[in-house]
C-alpha positions as CSV (number, residue, x, y, z in Angstrom):
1,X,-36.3,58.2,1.0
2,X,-33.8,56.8,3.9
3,X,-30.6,56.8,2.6
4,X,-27.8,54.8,4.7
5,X,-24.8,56.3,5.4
6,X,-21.6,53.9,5.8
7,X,-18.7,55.1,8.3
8,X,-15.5,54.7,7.2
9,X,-15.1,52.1,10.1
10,X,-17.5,50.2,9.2
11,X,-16.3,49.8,6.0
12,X,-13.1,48.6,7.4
13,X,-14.8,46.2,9.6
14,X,-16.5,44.9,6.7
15,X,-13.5,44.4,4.5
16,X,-11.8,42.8,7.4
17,X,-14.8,40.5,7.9
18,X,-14.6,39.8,4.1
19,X,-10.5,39.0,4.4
20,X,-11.1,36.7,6.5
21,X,-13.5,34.9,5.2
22,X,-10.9,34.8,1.8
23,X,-8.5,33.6,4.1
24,X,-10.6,30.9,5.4
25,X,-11.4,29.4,2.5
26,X,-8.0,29.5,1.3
27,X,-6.7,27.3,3.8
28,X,-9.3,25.0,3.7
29,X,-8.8,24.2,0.1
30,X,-5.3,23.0,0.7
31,X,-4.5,19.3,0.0
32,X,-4.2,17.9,3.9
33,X,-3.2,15.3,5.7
34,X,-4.5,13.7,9.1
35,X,-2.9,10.6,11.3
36,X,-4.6,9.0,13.2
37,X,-1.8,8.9,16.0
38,X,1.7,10.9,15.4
39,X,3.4,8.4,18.3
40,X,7.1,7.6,17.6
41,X,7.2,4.7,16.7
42,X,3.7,3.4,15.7
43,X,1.8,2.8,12.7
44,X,-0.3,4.7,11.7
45,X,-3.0,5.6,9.4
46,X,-2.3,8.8,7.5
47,X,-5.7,9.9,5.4
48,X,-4.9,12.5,2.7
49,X,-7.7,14.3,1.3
50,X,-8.8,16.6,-1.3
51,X,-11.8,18.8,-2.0
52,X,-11.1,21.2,-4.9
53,X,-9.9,20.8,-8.2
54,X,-7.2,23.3,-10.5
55,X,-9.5,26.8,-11.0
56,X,-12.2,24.2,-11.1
57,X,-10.9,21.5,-13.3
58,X,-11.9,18.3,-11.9
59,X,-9.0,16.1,-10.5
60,X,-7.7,13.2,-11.7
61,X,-4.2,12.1,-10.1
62,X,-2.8,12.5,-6.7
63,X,1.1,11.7,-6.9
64,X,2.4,11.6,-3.0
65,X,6.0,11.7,-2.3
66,X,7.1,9.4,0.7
67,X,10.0,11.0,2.8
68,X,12.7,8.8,3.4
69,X,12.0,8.3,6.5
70,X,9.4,5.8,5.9
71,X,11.0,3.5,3.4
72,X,7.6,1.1,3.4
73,X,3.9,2.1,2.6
74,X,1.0,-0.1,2.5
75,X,-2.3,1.9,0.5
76,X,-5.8,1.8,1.2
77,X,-7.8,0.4,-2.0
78,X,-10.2,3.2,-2.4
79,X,-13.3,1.9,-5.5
80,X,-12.9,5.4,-6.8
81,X,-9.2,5.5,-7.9
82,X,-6.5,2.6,-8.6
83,X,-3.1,3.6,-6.6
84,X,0.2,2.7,-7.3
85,X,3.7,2.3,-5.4
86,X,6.9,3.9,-7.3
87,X,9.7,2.8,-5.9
88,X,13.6,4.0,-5.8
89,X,17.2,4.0,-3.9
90,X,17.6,4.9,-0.5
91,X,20.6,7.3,-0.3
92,X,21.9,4.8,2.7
93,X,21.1,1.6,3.3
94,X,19.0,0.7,6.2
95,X,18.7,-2.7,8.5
96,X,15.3,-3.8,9.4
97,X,13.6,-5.7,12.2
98,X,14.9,-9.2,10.8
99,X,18.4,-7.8,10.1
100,X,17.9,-7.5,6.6
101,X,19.6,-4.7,4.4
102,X,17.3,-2.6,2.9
103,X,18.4,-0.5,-0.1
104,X,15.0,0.3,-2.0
105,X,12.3,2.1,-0.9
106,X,8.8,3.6,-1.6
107,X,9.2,7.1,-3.3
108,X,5.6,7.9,-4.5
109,X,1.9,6.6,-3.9
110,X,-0.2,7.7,-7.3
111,X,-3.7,7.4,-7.0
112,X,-5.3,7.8,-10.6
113,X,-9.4,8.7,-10.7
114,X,-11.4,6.4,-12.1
115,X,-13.7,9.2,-13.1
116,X,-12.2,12.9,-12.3
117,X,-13.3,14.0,-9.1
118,X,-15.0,17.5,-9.8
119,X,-14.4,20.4,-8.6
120,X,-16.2,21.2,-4.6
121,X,-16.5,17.3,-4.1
122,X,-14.4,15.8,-1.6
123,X,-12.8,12.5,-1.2
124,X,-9.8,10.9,0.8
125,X,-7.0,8.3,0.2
126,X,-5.3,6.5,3.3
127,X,-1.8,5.0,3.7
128,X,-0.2,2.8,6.2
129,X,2.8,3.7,7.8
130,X,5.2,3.1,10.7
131,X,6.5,6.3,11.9
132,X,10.0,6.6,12.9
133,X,11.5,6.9,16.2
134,X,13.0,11.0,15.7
135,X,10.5,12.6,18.2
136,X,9.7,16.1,17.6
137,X,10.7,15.8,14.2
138,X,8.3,17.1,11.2
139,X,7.9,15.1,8.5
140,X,6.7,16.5,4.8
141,X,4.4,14.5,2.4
142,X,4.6,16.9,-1.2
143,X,1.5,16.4,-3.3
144,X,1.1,16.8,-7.1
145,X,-2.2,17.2,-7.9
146,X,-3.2,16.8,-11.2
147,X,-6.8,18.1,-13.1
148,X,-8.1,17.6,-16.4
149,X,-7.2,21.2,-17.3
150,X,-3.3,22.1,-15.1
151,X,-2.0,20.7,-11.9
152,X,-1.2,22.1,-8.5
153,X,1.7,21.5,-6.5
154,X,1.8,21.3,-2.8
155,X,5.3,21.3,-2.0
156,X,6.1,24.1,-0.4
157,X,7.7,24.1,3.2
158,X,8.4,26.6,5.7
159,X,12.1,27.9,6.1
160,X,13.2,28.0,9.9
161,X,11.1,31.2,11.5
162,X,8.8,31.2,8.8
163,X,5.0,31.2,9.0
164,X,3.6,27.6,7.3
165,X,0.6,29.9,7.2
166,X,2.4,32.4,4.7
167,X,3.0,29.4,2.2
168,X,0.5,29.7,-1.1
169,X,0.9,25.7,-1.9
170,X,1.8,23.9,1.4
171,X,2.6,19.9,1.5
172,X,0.9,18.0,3.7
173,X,2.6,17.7,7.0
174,X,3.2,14.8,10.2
175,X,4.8,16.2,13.2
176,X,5.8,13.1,15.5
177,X,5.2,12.9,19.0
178,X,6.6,11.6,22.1
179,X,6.3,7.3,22.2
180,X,3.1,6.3,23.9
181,X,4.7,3.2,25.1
182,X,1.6,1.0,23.8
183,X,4.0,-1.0,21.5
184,X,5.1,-0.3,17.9
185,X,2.3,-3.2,16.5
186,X,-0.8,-1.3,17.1
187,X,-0.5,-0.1,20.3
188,X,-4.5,0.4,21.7
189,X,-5.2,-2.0,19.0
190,X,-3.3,-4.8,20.3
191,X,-4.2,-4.2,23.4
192,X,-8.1,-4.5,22.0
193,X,-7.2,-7.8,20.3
194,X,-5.6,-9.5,23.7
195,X,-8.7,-8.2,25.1
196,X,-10.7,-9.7,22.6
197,X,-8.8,-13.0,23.1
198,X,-9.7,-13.3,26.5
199,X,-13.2,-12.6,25.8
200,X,-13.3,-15.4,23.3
201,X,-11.4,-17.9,25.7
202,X,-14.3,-16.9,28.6
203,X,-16.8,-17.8,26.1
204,X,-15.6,-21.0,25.1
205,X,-15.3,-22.1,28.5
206,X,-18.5,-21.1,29.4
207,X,-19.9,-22.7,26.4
208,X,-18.0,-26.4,27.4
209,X,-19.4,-25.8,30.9
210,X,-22.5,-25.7,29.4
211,X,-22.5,-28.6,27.3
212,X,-21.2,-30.4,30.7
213,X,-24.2,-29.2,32.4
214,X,-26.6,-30.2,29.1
215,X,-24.7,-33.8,29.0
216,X,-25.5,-34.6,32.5
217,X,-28.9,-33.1,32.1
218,X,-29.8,-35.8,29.7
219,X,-28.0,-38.5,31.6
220,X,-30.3,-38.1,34.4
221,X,-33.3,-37.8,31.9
222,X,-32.0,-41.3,30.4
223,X,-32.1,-42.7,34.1
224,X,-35.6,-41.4,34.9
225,X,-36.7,-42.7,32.1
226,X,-35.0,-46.5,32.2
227,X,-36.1,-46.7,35.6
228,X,-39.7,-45.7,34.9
229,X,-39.9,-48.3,32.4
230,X,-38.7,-51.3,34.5
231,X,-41.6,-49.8,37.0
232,X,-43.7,-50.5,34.0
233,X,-42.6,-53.6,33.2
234,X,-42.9,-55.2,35.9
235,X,-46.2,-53.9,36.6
236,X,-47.4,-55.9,33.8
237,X,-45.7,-58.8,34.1
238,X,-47.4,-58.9,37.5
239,X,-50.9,-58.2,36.0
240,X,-49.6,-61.3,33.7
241,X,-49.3,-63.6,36.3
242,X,-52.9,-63.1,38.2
243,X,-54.5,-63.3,34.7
């Protein structure tokens, strides 16, 4: 009979290899968040998404908190959950686009299960924002999440100098970006749509050009054919007059 002998390195390796792993999936059972663009200034699409429930209770709410920053929020109907806007004070007024005062704002987006997601399934919720102009700056979306059996909160933030990978419950975070100059109304999608426009404006001219063509197509037809039947006609009117 073989029997293995393990070194005392190679169990260390092996724990190692099995912290890691731990580690691993630790972080990627947090609650996250991912924009689609972190541009000052544009909108954006920011998709939050979940894939674990509390010690295995299924979920059934999402409570976001909005940071003041972004007083407006437009949610993405998802069929599996129905979402709600809370809304509250701003702490100072703001002026928008149109020079309106603003003094409310969206606090929270809740997103309620239909049926509680269980436990190792993953889904995702999407909002619509327009990030503000403060470059550089990092912007924290807290998340309640709350199961059929507890809740979890992902609130936590790093302090200045402190690892965001030392935090146990983490929000969600945006960090913006320098402006890509595209425009605050899309950006590469504007751009698409102008492209789009042109596109359609080719086609339609092509299409009248065509018709033009077609119309005087059937003109000369016409002709052809009147002057084919005078031939006729007076081919018999001449077979006529011998008779």
């Amino acid at each position: 009979m073989n029997i293995r002998r393990f070194t005392l390195p190679a169990l260390s390796g092996t724990a190692a290899l099995a912290i890691v792993a731990l580690s691993a999936g630790a972080a990627s059972a947090h609650v996250t968040v991912t924009p689609n663009t972190t541009a000052a200034g544009s909108y954006a699409v920011l998709t939050f998404s979940v894939g674990h429930g509390c010690e295995g209770s299924p979920t059934t709410k999402m409570a976001i908190a909005m940071p003041e920053e972004i007083p407006n929020v437009t949610p993405t109907v998802n069929p599996n959950w129905t979402v709600t806007k809370v809304t509250g004070k701003l702490t100072e007024p703001i002026t928008d686009e149109d020079g309106n005062e603003i003094t409310d704002r969206v606090a929270q987006v809740v997103y309620t299960a239909k049926t509680p997601l269980a436990d190792g399934f993953r889904d995702t919720v999407e909002l619509s924002v327009q990030l503000p102009e403060t470059e550089g700056e990092t912007l924290a979306f807290p998340v309640v999440q709350t199961c059929a059996k507890g809740k979890t909160a992902w609130t936590e933030t790093a302090a200045d100098g402190q690892d965001a990978e030392e935090l146990e419950h983490p929000a969600p975070t945006v960090t913006i970006t320098e402006a890509t100059g595209e425009g605050h109304h899309g950006g590469a999608g504007a751009d698409d749509a102008e492209d789009h426009a042109d596109e359609d404006a080719d086609h339609d001219a092509k299409a009248a050009k065509d018709d033009d063509g077609d119309g005087n197509g059937l003109a000369i037809g016409g002709l052809v054919a009147g002057i084919g039947g005078l031939a006729l006609g007076g081919a018999a009117l001449a077979r006529s007059r011998k008779a």
